[in-house]
C-alpha positions as CSV (number, residue, x, y, z in Angstrom):
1,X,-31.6,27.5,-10.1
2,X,-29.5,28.8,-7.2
3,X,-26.8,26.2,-6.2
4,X,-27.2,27.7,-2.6
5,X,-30.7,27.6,-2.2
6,X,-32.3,25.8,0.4
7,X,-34.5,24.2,-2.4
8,X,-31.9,23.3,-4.6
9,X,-31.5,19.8,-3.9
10,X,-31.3,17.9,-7.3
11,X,-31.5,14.4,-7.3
12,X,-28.5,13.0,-9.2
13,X,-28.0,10.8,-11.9
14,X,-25.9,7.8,-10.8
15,X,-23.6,6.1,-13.3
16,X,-23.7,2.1,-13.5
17,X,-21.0,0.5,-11.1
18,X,-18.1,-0.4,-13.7
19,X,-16.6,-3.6,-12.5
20,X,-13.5,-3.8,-10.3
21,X,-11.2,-5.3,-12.2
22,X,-8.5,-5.6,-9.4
23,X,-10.0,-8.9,-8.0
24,X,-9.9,-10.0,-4.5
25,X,-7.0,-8.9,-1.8
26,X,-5.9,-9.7,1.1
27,X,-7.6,-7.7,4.2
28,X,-5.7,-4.9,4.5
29,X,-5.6,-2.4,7.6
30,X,-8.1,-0.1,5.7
31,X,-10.5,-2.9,4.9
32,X,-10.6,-3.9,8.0
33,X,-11.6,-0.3,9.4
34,X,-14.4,-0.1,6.5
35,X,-15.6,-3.1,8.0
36,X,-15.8,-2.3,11.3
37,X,-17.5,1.3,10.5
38,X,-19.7,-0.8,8.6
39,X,-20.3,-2.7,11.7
40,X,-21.3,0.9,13.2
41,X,-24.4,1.4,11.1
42,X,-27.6,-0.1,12.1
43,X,-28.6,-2.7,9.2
44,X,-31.6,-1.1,7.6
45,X,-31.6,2.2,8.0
46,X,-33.4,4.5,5.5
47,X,-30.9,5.1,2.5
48,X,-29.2,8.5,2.9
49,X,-28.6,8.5,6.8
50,X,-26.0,10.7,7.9
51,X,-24.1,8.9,10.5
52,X,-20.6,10.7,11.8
53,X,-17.9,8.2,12.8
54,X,-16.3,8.0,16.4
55,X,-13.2,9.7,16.7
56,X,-14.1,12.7,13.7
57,X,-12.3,15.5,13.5
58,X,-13.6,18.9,13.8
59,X,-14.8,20.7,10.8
60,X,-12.2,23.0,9.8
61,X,-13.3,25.0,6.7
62,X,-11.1,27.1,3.9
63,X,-12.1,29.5,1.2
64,X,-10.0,30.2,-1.6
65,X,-11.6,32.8,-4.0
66,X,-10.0,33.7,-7.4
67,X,-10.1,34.8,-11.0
68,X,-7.6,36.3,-13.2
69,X,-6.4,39.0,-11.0
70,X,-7.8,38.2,-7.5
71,X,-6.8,35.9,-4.5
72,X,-7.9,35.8,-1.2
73,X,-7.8,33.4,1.0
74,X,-9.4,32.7,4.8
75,X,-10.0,29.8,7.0
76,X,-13.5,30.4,8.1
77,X,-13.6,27.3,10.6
78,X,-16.4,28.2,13.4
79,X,-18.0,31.1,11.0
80,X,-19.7,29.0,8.0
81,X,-22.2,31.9,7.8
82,X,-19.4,34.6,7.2
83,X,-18.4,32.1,4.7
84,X,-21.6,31.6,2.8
85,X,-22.1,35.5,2.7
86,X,-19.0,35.9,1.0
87,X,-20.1,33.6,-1.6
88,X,-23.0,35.3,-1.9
89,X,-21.5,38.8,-2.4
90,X,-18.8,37.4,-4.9
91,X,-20.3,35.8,-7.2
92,X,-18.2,36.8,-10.0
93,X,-15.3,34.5,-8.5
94,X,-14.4,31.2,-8.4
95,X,-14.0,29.5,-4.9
96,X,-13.1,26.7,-3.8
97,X,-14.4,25.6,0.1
98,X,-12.5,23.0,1.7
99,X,-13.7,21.1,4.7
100,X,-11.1,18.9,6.7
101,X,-13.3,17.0,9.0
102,X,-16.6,15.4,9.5
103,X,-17.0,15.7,13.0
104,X,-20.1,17.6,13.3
105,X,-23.1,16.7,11.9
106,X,-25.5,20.0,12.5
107,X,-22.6,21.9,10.3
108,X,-22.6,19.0,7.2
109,X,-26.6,19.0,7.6
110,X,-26.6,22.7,6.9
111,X,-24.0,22.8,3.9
112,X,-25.8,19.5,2.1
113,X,-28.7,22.0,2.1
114,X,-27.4,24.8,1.0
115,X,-25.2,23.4,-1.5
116,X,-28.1,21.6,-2.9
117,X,-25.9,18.1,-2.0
118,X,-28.4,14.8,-2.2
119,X,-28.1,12.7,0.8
120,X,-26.7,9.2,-0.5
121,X,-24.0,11.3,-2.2
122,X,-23.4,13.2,1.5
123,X,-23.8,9.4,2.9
124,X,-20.7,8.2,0.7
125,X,-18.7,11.4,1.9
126,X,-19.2,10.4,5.4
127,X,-18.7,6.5,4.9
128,X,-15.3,7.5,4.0
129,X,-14.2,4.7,2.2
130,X,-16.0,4.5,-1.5
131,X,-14.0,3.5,-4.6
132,X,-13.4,6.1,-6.9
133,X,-16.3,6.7,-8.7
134,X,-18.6,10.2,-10.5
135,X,-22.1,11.1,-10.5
136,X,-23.8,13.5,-12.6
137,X,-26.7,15.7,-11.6
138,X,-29.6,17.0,-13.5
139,X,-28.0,20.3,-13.6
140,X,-24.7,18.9,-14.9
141,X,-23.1,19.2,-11.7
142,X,-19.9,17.1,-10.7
143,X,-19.6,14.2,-7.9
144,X,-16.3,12.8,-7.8
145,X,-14.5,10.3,-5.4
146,X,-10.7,10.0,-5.4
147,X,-8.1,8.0,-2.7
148,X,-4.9,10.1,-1.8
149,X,-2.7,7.9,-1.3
150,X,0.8,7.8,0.6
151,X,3.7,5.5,1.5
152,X,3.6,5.7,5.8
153,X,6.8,5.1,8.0
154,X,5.1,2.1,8.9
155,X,5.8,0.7,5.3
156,X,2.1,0.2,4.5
157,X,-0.3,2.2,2.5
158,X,-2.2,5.1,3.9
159,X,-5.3,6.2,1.8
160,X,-8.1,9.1,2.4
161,X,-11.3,9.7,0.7
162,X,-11.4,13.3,-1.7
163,X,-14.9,14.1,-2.3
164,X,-15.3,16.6,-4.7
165,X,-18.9,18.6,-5.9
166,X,-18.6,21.2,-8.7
167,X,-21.0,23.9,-8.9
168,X,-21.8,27.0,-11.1
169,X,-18.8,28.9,-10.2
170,X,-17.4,26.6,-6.8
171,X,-15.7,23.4,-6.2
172,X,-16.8,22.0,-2.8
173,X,-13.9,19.1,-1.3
174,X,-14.9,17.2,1.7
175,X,-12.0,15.0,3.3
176,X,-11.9,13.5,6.8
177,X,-7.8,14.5,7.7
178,X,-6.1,18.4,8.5
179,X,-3.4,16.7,6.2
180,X,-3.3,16.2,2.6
181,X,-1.2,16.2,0.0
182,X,-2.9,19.3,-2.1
183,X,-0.5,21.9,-0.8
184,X,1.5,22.1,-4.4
185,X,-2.1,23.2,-5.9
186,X,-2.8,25.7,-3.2
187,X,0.6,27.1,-3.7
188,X,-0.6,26.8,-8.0
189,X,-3.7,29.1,-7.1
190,X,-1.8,31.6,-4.7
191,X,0.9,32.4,-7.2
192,X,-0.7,35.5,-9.8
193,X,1.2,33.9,-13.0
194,X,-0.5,30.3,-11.9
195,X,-2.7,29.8,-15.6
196,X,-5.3,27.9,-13.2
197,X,-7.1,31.2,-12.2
198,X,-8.0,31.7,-15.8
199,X,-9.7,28.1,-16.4
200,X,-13.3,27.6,-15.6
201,X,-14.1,26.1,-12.7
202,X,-14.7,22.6,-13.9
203,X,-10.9,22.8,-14.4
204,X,-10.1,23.2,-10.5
205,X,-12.1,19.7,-10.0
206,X,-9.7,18.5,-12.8
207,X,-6.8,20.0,-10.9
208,X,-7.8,18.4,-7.7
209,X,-7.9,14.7,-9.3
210,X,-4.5,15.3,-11.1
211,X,-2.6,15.9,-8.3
212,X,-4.3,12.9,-6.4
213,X,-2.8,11.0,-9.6
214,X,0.3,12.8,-9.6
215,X,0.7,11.8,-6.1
216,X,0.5,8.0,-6.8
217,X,4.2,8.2,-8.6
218,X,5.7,9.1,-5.3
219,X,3.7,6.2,-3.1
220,X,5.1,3.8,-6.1
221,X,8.6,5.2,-6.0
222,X,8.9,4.5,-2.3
223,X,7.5,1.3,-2.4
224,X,9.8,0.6,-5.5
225,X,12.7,1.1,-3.2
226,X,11.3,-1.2,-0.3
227,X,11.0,-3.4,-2.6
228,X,14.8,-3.2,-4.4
229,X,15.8,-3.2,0.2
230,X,13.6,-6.6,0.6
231,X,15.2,-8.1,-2.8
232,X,19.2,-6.8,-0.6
233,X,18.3,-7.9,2.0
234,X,17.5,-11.4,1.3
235,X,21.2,-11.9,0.1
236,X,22.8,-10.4,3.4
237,X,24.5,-12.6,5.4
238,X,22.3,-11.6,8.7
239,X,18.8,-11.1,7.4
240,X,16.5,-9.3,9.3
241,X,13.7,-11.0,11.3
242,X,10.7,-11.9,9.7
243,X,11.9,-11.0,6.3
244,X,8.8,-13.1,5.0
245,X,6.3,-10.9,6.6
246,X,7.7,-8.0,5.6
247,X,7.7,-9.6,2.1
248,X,4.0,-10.9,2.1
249,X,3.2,-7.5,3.9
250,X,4.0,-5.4,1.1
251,X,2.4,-7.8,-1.7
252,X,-0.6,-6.6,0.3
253,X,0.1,-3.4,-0.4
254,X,0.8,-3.4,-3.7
255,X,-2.5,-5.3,-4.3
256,X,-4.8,-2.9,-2.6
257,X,-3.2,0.2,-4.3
258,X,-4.4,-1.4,-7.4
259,X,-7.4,-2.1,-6.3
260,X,-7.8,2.0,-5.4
261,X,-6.2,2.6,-9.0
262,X,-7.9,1.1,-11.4
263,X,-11.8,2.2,-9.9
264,X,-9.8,5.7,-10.6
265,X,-9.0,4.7,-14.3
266,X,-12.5,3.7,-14.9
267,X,-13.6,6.9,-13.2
268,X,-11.8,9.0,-15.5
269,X,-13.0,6.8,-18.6
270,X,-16.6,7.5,-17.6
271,X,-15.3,11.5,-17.4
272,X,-14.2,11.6,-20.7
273,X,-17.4,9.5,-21.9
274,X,-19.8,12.8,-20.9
275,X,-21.7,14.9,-23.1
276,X,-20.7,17.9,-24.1
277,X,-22.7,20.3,-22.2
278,X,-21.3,18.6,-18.5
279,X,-18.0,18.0,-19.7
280,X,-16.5,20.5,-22.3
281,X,-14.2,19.1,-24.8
282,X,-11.3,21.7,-24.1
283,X,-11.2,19.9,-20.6
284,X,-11.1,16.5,-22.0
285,X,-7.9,17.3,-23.2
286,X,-6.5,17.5,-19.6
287,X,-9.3,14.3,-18.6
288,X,-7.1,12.3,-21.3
289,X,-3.5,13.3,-19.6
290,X,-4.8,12.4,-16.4
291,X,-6.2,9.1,-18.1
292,X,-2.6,8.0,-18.9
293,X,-1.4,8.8,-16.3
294,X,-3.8,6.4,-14.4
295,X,-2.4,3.6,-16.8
296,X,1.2,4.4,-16.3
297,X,0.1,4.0,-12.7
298,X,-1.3,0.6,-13.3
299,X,1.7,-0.6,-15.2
300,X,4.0,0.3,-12.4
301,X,1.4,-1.5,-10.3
302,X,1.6,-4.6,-12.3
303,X,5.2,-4.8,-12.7
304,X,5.8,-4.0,-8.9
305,X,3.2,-7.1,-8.3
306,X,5.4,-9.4,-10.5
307,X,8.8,-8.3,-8.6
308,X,7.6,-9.5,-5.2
309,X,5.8,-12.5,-6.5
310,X,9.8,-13.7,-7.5
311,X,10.9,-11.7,-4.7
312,X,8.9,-14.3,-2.8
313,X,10.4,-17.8,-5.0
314,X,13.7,-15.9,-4.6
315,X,13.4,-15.7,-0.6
316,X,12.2,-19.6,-1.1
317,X,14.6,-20.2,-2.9
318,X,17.4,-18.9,-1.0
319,X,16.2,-20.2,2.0
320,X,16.5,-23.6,0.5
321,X,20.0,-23.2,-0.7
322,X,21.0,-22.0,2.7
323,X,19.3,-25.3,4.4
324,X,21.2,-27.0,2.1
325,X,24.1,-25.5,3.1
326,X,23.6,-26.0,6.5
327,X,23.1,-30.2,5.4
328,X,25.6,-30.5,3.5
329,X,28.0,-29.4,7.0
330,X,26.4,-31.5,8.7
331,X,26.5,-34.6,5.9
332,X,30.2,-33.8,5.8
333,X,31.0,-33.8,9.7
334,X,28.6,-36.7,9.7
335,X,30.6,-38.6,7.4
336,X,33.4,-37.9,9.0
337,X,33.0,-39.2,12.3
338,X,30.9,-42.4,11.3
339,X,34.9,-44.5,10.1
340,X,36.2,-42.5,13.4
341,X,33.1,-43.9,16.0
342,X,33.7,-47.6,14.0
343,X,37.3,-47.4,15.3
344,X,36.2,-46.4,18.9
345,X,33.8,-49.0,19.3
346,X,35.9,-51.4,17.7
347,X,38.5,-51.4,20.1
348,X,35.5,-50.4,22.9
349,X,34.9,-53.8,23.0
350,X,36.5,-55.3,26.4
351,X,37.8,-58.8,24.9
352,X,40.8,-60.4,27.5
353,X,43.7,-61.2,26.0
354,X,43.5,-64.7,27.9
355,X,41.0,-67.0,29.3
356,X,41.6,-66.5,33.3
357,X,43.6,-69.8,33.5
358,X,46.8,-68.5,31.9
359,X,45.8,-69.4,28.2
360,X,46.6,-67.0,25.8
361,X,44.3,-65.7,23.0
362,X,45.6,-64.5,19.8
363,X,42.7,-63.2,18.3
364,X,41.2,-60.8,21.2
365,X,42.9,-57.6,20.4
366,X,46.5,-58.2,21.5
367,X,47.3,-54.5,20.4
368,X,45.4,-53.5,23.6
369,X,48.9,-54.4,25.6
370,X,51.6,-53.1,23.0
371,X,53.2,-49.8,24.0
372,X,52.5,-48.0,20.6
373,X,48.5,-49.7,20.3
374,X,47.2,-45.8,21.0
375,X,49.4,-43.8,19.3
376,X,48.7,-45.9,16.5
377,X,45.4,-45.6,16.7
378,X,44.9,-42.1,16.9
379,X,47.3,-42.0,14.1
380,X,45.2,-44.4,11.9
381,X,42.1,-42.2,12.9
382,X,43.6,-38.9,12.1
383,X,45.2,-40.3,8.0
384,X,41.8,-41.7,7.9
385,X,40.0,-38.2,8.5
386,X,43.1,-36.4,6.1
387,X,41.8,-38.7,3.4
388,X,38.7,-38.0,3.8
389,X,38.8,-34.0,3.8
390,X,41.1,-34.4,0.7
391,X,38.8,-36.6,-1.5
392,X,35.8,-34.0,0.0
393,X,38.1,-30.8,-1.1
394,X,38.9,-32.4,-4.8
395,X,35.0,-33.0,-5.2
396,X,34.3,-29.2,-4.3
397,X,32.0,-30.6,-1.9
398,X,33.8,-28.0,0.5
399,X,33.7,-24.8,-1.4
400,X,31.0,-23.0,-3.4
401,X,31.6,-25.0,-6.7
C-alpha cells in the first residue's frame, strides 16, 4: 500500500491506556489551558473532529532528506505540493517532514490524507496536550506522543506536544511552537560522519524521543539549582517576599513533570513490548537506553519531590524559630520593665505626707520630700535592671545558646 495515497488511511490499532501512576497534582498553568481548550470543543461532536485552536501558528513545514551520502534540506512552508513531489521522486531516501504549527486546517486535512493519518490520531495532534502514549497500525506504522519539556525564566515548567508518525521510509513530526529543542539532532543529520543517516528510518523516531529524554536532565538540573537557591535563601537574613509561594510553586512543578514522565516510561515499556516485525530487535537496544534513561529521570523526580517537601518543614521550621526569637525579645524587655512600672506606680500614688491640719504621717511616703528621694530611685531602678540583664546573660537567654 502507498503511505501517500489518498486511500491509504489504515485504521490503527490502539494500545490499552496504562495507568498514570503519578497521582493527582495541583492545577498547573498547562492544566489549566487543557481545560479551557477543552472548554472550546462542543460536547458531542463525532469522534475525530479536527478543531484548530485560537491563537495557532502558521504551518511552517521542513524537509530533511538523507541516506548514507546525501543531505538536503528545504523549508517548503507555503509549497506542500513541491514538497510531496519530492517525496514522490525520492523515494530511495529517508525524510523527515516537520510541521511547526497547526494553524491551518485545509493544509493538516490534506496531509492526514495523503499520509494515510486516521482522524482520532490527527485529533490528539491537534488537542495538543495528550500524555505520552504509541499506537500501532495495521501496517506496523508508528504513533508516538512525547512532552518537550523546559525550565522557563518564569521558574515554571514549559511543555509542548511531539507527535511523531513513522512511515515506510519517512518520519512525519507535528508540534504546535517554531521553537524546540531538536536543533542538536538536526545538526546529527546535517553532519556526513553523523551514523544516523545509515539507520533505518524507525531509528530517526527513536532519535526524536531520545533527545526529548535527553532534554529532561537539563529542565531537572535547573530546577535542582532553584531548589539548592530556595533551600539559601530561607537562611538569609532578609528573605525574599513570598518565599512560601515560590516554594509551594515549584512543588507544583516538580509534581507535573512527573506526571509527563512517567506516561513517557510506560510509553517506552509498551515500545520494547512490540513484535518483531513493528519493532526490530536491533532498535530495542537503543528503546532499552532510552528506557533508563526515563527511570533515572524519575529518580531525580522523586528525590527533587522529597527536597522541597523538607524544604517546606524547614521554611516552617525556621519561621518558627525566628517567631521565637522575636518572643523571646519581647519576653525579655517585657520582663524587664514589669519591677521598673511597679516602682513607678508605687511612688505614682499621691499619698500627703500629713492630714491638712498640721498632723504628720509617717507612713505615706515621706521619701517624696527628701532631697536624694529621686536620685535614689532611679538608682534602685537602674541596679534592679543591671541584675536583671546579668542573671538573663548567665542563663544564655541573651545569646544563641
Amino acid at each position: 500500500m502507498n503511505p501517500l495515497s489518498p486511500n491509504a488511511q489504515a485504521a490503527p490499532n490502539r494500545s490499552p491506556a496504562l495507568a498514570d501512576l503519578a497521582g493527582p497534582a495541583p492545577i498547573s498553568i498547562a492544566d489549566r489551558e487543557a481545560t479551557q481548550q477543552a472548554r472550546l470543543q462542543q460536547v458531542g461532536q463525532r469522534p475525530g473532529t479536527l478543531n484548530i485552536r485560537p491563537g495557532a501558528l502558521k504551518p511552517r513545514l521542513f524537509l530533511m532528506s538523507y541516506d548514507d551520502g546525501t543531505f538536503t534540506e528545504e523549508e517548503y512552508t507555503d509549497r506542500y505540493d513541491a514538497l510531496l513531489a519530492y517525496l514522490h521522486q525520492h523515494p530511495e531516501l529517508k525524510h523527515w517532514i516537520d510541521v511547526r504549527g497547526y494553524g491551518d486546517l485545509p493544509l493538516i486535512e490534506r496531509m492526514m490524507q495523503d499520509f494515510g493519518l486516521h482522524p482520532l490520531q490527527m485529533e490528539d495532534v491537534l488537542n495538543d496536550y495528550q500524555r505520552a502514549k504509541i499506537d500501532v497500525f495495521d501496517d506496523h506504522r508508528l504513533f508516538m506522543v512525547s512532552r518537550m519539556t523546559d525550565f522557563t525564566a518564569n521558574l515554571e515548567i514549559d511543555d509542548d506536544q511531539l507527535s511523531i508518525f513513522t512511515g515506510p521510509n519517512y518520519v512525519l513530526s507535528f508540534q504546535d511552537d517554531y521553537d524546540d529543542c531538536l536543533d542538536t539532532l538536526r545538526a546529527r543529520i546535517r553532519s556526513n560522519f553523523s551514523t544516523l543517516r545509515r539507520h533505518p528510518v524507525l531509528y530517526l523516531a527513536y532519535a526524536l524521543t531520545d533527545v526529548v529524554l535527553d532534554h529532561y536532565y537539563p529542565t531537572m538540573a535547573a530546577i535542582g539549582d532553584y531548589i539548592e537557591e530556595l533551600e539559601e535563601a530561607i537562611f538569609a537574613e532578609r528573605r525574599p517576599r513570598r518565599l512560601l509561594n515560590r516554594i509551594l510553586r515549584i512543588k507544583k512543578d516538580v509534581v507535573r513533570f512527573r506526571r509527563l514522565v512517567y506516561p513517557e516510561r510506560d510509553k517506552i515499556a509498551e515500545i520494547l513490548r512490540l513484535p518483531e516485525e513493528t519493532m526490530p530487535e536491533t532498535l530495542k537496544i537503543f528503546y532499552r537506553d532510552a528506557y533508563d534513561h526515563a527511570i533515572q529521570t524519575l529518580d531525580l523526580a522523586e528525590s527533587y519531590r522529597d527536597n522541597i517537601s523538607s524544604l517546606t518543614d524547614l521554611y516552617m521550621s525556621d519561621q518558627g524559630n525566628r517567631m521565637n526569637e522575636v518572643m523571646k525579645v519581647l519576653t525579655i524587655i517585657s520582663t524587664i520593665f514589669i519591677p521598673l512600672s511597679f516602682v513607678v506606680g508605687l511612688y505614682g500614688m499621691n499619698f500627703q505626707r500629713d492630714d491638712g491640719h498640721g498632723h504628720y504621717l509617717p507612713l505615706n511616703m515621706p521619701e517624696l520630700y527628701s532631697p536624694w528621694g529621686y536620685p535614689t530611685v532611679i538608682l534602685i531602678m537602674g541596679l534592679v535592671v543591671a541584675t536583671q540583664l546579668y542573671y538573663f546573660y548567665r542563663k544564655g537567654w541573651l545569646t544563641n545558646r
